[in-house]
Phi, psi and omega in degrees: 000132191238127204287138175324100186304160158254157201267163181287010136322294182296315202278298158046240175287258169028266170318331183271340178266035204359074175240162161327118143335316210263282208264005211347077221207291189281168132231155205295329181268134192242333185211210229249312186228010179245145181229146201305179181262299172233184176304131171315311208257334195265326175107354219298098174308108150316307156257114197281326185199197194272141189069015170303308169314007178252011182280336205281345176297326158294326180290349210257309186302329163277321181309318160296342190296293188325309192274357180247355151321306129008280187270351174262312152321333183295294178336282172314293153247059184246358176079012179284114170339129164303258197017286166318343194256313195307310208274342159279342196279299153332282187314331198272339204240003155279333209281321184248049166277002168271002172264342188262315149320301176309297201299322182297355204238264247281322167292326197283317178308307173314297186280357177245015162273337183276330175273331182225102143332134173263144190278171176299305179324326182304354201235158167310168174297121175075359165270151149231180193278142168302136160295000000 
């Protein structure tokens, strides 16, 4: 039985607001870089199966692409020495990679409720997802 998805909009705006994808309610994150095994409130497993998570490194990866685009166009055409644009483009995506990380797991999570429905097995034992 395959459970009613939520749309990728809503798990989304969830993920951005780093709450649970399904119910947007618990949260995934217990620390700076460690994530729950599932939702406090829903029961939801975060990680459905082994290697779920190298899909969110492509989200990571573009998200960085995003934040370093920005100041290397500035650099250029304002005439600032690449050096410069290279060594803010660096500083910047070292300083907020534990946020490009939370977000990307959180985004990855999001876009693969829209690619695979969640089943019952996606949930603890005897939880379903909140209406």
């Amino acid at each position: 039985m395959i459970l009613p998805a939520t749309s990728f909009k809503q798990s989304l705006w969830h993920a951005l607001r780093m709450r649970c994808a399904v119910c947007g309610e618990g949260r995934p994150f217990s620390g700076l870089f460690s994530m729950a095994q599932e939702c406090s409130a829903c029961g939801y497993h975060y990680k459905r199966e082994p290697g779920y998570f190298v899909g969110a490194m492509y989200v990571s990866y573009g998200m960085g692409v995003l934040l370093v685009i920005p100041p290397v166009l500035y650099c250029m055409l304002t005439g600032v020495p690449m050096w410069v644009a290279c060594s803010a483009a660096f500083g910047l995506t070292t300083i907020l990679s534990p946020l490009i990380f939370r977000y990307s797991r959180g985004v990855w999570v999001a876009w693969d409720l829209v690619l695979s429905p969640m089943e019952p097995r996606d949930f603890g034992v005897g939880r379903r997802p909140m209406s």
